[in-house]
C-alpha positions in Angstrom: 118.7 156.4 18.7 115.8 154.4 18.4 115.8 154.4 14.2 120.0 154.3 13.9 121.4 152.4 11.0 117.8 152.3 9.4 117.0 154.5 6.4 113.5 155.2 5.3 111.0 157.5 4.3 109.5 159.6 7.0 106.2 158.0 7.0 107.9 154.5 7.6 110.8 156.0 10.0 107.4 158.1 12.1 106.1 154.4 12.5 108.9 152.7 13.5 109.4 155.2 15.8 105.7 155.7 17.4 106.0 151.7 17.6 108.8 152.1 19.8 106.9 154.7 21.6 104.5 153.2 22.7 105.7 150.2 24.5 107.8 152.8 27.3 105.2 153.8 29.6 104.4 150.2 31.0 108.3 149.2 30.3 109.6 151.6 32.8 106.6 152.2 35.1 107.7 148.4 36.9 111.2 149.5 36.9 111.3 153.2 38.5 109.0 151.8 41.1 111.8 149.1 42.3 114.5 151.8 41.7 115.4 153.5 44.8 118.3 155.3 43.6 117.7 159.1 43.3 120.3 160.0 40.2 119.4 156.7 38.4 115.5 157.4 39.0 116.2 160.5 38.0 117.6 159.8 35.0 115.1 158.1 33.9 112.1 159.6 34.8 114.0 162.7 32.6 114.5 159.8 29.1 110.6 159.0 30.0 109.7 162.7 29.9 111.7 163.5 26.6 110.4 159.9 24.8 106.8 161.0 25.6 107.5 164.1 24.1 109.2 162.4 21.0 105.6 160.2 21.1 103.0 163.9 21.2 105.6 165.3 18.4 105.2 162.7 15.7 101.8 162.5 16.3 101.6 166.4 15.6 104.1 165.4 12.9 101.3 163.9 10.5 99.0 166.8 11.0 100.7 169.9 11.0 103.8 168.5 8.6 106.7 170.9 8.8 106.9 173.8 11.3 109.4 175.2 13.9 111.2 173.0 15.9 113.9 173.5 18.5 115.6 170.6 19.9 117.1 170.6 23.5 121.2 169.5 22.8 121.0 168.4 26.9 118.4 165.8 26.8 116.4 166.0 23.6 113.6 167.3 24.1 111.8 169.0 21.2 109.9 172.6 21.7 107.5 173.2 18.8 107.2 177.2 18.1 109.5 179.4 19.9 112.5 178.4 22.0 111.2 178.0 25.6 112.7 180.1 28.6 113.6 176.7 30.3 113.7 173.4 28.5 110.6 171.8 30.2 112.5 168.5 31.5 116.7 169.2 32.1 115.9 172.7 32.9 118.7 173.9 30.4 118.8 177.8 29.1 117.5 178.8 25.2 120.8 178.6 24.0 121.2 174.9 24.3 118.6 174.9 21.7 118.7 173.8 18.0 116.7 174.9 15.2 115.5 172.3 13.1 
């Protein structure tokens, strides 16, 4: 979501994208303490989750280069390795995993 409509090079798409990043922590920290709304805070303490994941990833990204990835069709989060019994942050089952 974060890179649509932009075409690039992985290096300069990984930047943009780490960039992005790295400004969510203190952009949502204010805003899930002042929401008291349980499915809203829920939400998006689950898009916080998967985003930090995205962050850990492309930092692996540059060191490991290609590999196994499986990402979670439910909310996006991306396994590295094997397929996880659970997806770590919606809680789906394996098969709502894609290889990538």
């Amino acid at each position: 979501m974060q890179l649509r409509g932009k075409i690039g090079d992985n290096e300069a798409n990984l930047a943009e994208a780490r960039e992005s990043l790295a400004a969510l922590p203190e952009a949502f920290s204010a805003f899930l303490d002042a929401t008291h709304d349980g499915p809203v805070q829920s939400l998006l303490t689950q898009f916080l989750k998967t985003s930090m994941n995205h962050k850990v990833v492309a930092g692996r990204f540059d060191d490991a280069g290609g590999g196994d990835y499986h990402v979670c069709t439910v909310c996006g989060f991306i396994a590295e390795g094997a397929v996880p019994e659970r997806c770590p942050v919606c809680h789906a089952l394996p098969s709502k995993f894609e290889s990538v």
